[in-house]
C-alpha positions, 0 to 999 in steps of 0.5 A: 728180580734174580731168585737166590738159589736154595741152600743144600739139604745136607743130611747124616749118614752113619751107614751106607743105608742111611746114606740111600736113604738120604740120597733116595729122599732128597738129600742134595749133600750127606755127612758121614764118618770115617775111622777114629777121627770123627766127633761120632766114633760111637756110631757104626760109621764106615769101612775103608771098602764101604766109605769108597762104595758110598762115595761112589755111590753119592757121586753117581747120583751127584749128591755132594759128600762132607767127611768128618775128621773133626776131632782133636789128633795129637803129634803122632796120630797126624801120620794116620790123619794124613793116610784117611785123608788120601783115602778120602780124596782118591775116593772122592769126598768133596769136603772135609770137615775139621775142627783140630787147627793143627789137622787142617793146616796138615791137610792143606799143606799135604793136599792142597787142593782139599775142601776145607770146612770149619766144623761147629767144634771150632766155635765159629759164631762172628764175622771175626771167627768166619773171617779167621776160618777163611783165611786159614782156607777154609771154604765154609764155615758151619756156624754155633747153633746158638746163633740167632737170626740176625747174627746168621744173617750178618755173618753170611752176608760179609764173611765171605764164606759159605755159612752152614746151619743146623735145622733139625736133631739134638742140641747140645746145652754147651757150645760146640767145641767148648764141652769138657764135662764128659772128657773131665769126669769120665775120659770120653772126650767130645772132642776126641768123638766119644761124649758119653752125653752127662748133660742127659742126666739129672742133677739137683734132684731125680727129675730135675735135667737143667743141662738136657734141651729140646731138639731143635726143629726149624722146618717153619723158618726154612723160607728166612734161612734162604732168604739170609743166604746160607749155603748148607741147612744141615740135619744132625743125626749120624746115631740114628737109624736110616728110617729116621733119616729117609722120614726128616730128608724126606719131609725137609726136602718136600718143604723146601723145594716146595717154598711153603710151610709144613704142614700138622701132619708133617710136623707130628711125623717128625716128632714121632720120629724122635722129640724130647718133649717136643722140638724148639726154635728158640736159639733163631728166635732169640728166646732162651729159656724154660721152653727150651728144655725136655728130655726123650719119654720112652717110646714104643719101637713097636709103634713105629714099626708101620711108619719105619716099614713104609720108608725103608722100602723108598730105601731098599737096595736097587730102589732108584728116584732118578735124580740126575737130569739128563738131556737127549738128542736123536738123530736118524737119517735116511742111509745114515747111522742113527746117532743119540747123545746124552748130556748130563751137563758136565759129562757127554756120550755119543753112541751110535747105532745102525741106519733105520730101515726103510719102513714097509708098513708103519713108519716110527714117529717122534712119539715113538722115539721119545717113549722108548728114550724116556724109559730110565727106570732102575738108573739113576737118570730121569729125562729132562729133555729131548730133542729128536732129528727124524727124517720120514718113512723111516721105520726103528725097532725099540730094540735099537733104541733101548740098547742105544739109550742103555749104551748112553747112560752107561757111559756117562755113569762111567764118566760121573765115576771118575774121580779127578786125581788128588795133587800131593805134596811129598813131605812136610815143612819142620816147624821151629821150636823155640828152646825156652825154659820154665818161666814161672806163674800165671794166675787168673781170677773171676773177680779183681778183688780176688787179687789181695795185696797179698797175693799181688806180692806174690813172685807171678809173672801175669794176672789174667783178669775179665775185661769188664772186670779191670774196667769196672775197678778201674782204680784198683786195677791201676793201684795193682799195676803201679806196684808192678802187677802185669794185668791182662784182660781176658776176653768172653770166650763167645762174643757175637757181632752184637756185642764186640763192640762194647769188648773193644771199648773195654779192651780200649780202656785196658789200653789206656790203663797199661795193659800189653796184651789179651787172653783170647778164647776163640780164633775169631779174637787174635785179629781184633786184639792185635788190630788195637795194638795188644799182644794176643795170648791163647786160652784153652778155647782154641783147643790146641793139641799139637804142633801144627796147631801152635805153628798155625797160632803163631802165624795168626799172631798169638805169641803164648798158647794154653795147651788143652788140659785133655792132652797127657804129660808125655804128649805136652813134652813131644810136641814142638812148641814155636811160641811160649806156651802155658798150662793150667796146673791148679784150681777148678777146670773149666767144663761148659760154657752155655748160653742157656741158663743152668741155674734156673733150668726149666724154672725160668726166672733168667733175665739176660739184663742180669737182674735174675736168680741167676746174678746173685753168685756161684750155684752149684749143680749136685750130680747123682753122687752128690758132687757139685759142680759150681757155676756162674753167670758170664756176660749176656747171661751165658753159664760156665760150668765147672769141675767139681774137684779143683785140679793140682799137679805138682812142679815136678810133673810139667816144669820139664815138659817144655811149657814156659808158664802155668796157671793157677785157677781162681772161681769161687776163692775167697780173696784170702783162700786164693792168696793162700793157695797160690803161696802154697803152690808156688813154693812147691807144696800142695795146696788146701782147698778143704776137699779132694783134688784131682790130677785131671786127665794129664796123666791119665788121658782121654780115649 
């Protein structure tokens, strides 16, 4: 039976000692961070000068290096992405991890030879979305970490590109990539690097933290985790100090290469460490719920100060483990120059020495040699094998071997330094706008009923409606479309493999009733919609932020794109738009989408048959300030979350930016408020929704 090789421990480094300390303790690939396009700009990250000795350092000692430029960049922040990258790649990074679709087609098309790997931003959480990635040349995908084993297991074996997972460190409660909250009401955007963390904090009462999760802990599961075939099991962790990391690496290292179980004491370090009441597997088990919430009591620095002070020495500079195997051969003849050469497997030196004396009293055995050879302390190196060729009567002093070992190692260091060189394509192909002028209205609704027969007389070019929703008023739904009413179904903004096969039997029903396209969230749903004969339009999901992401939407068939509502009124009318493209200008933005509940929290009470608390309507979170935020149960019991002030932007604001549509947003309207809004709107007044509205971040932006 071929044993699968173990997947890659990839640990965080957010500075050069936390890249030695992953490196000394065992990491096989780190993850580390570079100027303002990387999703942890908060953390101390790295200088141009450090990020190449850290590179250099890494590939020395032949541990892989994963870069983060996974934020959203804008039009003119493309230029500046581009001169990271090079930077990067003349330093030798291996990989870069990307989020923005518009950044990795940049990258590809200006250095096509960069390793591309789709970041947990991009939402990737089905074959379809993996898929996607791969076809948009991406290399590997680092999957939601919401996924349970079975979705991990299916996704690995048929994607076709290598999965990465997370095991250890903090869990977001939104998606990756699908987290609006801190950008929306505070401008420190998740998806620009700089969360402020809101979900942290207590809503609905002092004590009460339903947004705030347990850290994920998989070190027990490590063995099924081989077993599926993932390619990277990754530890979150770029904030935490370098002691953190040497303790997690050392101990996830230990266990896995070691294919056995932790042990309690290993387990009770890891949570002294850093836990937040404990640590959780729940997303790989399946079981969502009340387990899976706590948040961080407060820790005395000073007692792990014992702890901290034992591994930072397995850190310190100059502290080597040896970690690149090495193969030697000697070779002494009699009259003949002794010769040893190295290999390391990819790289080979041969060095030469003088011939051996004869020997007048002892002669120098094999023994001798192999001693004398094996001496790679303070290197990088440890001696796998040696092969020693020794004619008798020969006697060699242990000078000539040390300094015939020290000139072998230093020339294959030399030779492990070079970076190959980086193929650059001078220039960059324009992308066609198309010249299209304001079109008109969108609306989208939670429910058809919120479609009165007042509101469908109303002048709106499309209705944006649930797919589970057209299929369950079905009647309705025709009535609305034989008085001219253009319906389209909008897809789950996460569906795992499980359950795509019940959204293709509703958008099949769609099909029938008439409707020509579908509202797609995730890159995972273009192919799917247009495999059954829709017209794929983007939502806001895909997060498109740039030119060059629109260019890569339309090349995957979406002929309408929702522009990010994080993007600023001067950058919307910049960007150059090769498909018609939309934007939300009314009603209550959309922040999370979760799939724990946030409605029962800590409480439980969440049943994923929508028989819970948490299928009897809208509930609203109150936040410290007494703003409260609504939420309602999607498909499979996930959350979405939303603001608490609907937004409004006046016609004027964006009818000349270039965008062809704008949406009004429906949640918690009754049918008879949301048709008297929509009048409202689309004859140029402001709307009332009975409280204070918000302009969003369209004119103020996010940092």
């Amino acid at each position: 039976m071929i044993q699968k090789p173990l997947p890659e421990l990839l640990a965080p480094a957010g500075s050069m000692e936390a890249v030695r300390a992953a490196v000394q303790n065992g990491a096989d690939a780190v993850y580390l961070g570079f100027g303002t396009f990387n999703a942890r700009r908060g953390a101390k990250n790295f200088s141009a000068d450090e990020m190449r000795e850290a590179l250099l350092y890494c590939r020395l000692r032949g541990v892989k290096t994963n870069v983060t430029v996974n934020t959203l960049a804008a039009d003119r922040e493309i230029p500046a992405l581009l001169e990271d990258v090079r930077l990067l790649l003349e330093s030798g990074a291996d990989a870069l991890i990307v989020q923005d679709l518009g950044a990795a087609r940049c990258i590809h098309e200006t250095f096509p030879d960069a390793v591309l790997h789709a970041s947990t931003q991009m939402t990737v959480h089905s074959l379809e979305g993996a898929l996607a990635a791969k076809r948009l040349g991406f290399s590997r995908v680092v999957l939601s970490r919401e996924l349970p084993l079975e979705e991990i297991q299916y996704i690995t074996a048929h994607a076709g590109v290598e999965t990465e997972v997370f095991v250890h460190g903090a869990l977001c409660m939104c998606y990756s990539g699908q987290c609006e909250l801190s950008a929306v009401i505070g401008r420190r955007s998740g998806n620009r690097g700089l969360c402020a963390q809101p979900c942290r904090l207590p809503y609905g009462g002092k004590n009460s933290y339903p947004m705030s999760l347990k850290d994920l802990c998989l070190l027990p599961r490590l063995q099924v985790l081989c077993d599926a075939g993932v390619s990277s099991l990754k530890i979150e962790g770029r904030m935490k100090r370098p002691e953190y990391v040497a303790i997690v690496t050392k101990i996830y290292a230990s266990v896995l290469r070691e294919g056995r179980m932790p042990t309690k004491e290993e387990m009770d370090t890891l949570a002294k460490v850093f836990s937040r009441d404990g640590f959780t597997q729940g997303y790989l088990d399946d079981k969502i719920g009340p387990s899976m919430f706590g948040t961080r009591p407060a820790v005395p620095e000073s007692g792990l100060k014992p702890l901290y002070d034992a591994v930072s020495r397995s850190f310190a500079e100059g502290q080597e483990c040896g970690s690149v195997p090495i193969e030697l051969v000697f070779t002494a003849c009699a009259d003949e120059s002794m010769t040893l050469t190295a290999s390391d497997g990819a790289h080979t030196a041969v060095v030469t020495g003088d011939a051996a004396e004869r020997a007048q009293k002892r002669e120098t055995t094999a023994e001798d040699i192999e001693k004398s050879l094996r001496k790679t302390g303070g290197t990088v190196f440890t001696v796998q094998e040696i092969k020693i060729n020794l004619d008798g009567g020969l006697r060699i002093a242990a000078k000539q071997l040390n300094d015939l070992r020290r000139q072998a190692l230093r020339e294959i260091e030399q030779q492990r330094r070079i970076v190959p060189p980086v193929r650059e394509h001078a220039g960059r192909r324009e992308i066609a706008a198309q010249k299209a002028g304001f079109a008109g209205y969108t609306v989208q609704v939670r429910e058809l009923a919120q479609i009165s027969d007042e509101m469908a007389q109303l002048p709106v070019q499309a209705y944006y409606v649930p797919a589970k929703e057209l299929v369950r008023h079905t009647r309705r739904a025709q009535q609305l479309m034989e008085s001219g009413c253009v319906l389209v179904p909008v897809l789950p903004r996460v569906i795992w493999d499980r359950e795509q096969a019940d959204v293709v039997t509703q958008l099949e029903h769609c099909k029938q009733l008439g409707c020509q396209a579908a509202l797609c969230g995730n890159i995972g749903q273009p192919a799917l919609v247009q495999q059954l004969g829709l017209q794929a339009i983007g939502d806001f999901g895909l997060n498109a932020f740039n030119s060059d992401a629109l260019e890569t939407l339309r090349q995957m068939g979406v002929t309408r794109q929702t522009l990010s509502y994080e993007l600023r009124l001067p950058q919307i009318r910049d960007i150059q738009k090769p498909i018609e493209t939309e934007l939300i200008v009314c009603g209550r933005l959309p922040l999370m989408l979760t799939e724990n509940c946030m409605m029962t929290g800590k409480k439980g009470g969440c049943r994923r048959d929508g028989t819970g608390i948490c299928a009897k309507g809208v509930f609203y979170l109150a936040d410290r300030k007494g703003a409260k935020f609504p939420v309602f149960r999607e498909e499979h019991c996930r959350n979405s979350l939303y603001n608490s002030q609907p937004l409004f932007l006046e016609k004027e604001a964006y009818s000349s930016t270039g965008i062809t549509h704008a949406r009004l947003l429906f949640t918690d309207e009754n049918p008879k408020q949301a048709a008297r809004i929509a009048r409202a709107v689309l004859s140029g007044q402001q709307p009332d929704f009975g409280m204070p509205l918000t302009r969003g971040l369209y004119r103020r932006g996010v940092e």
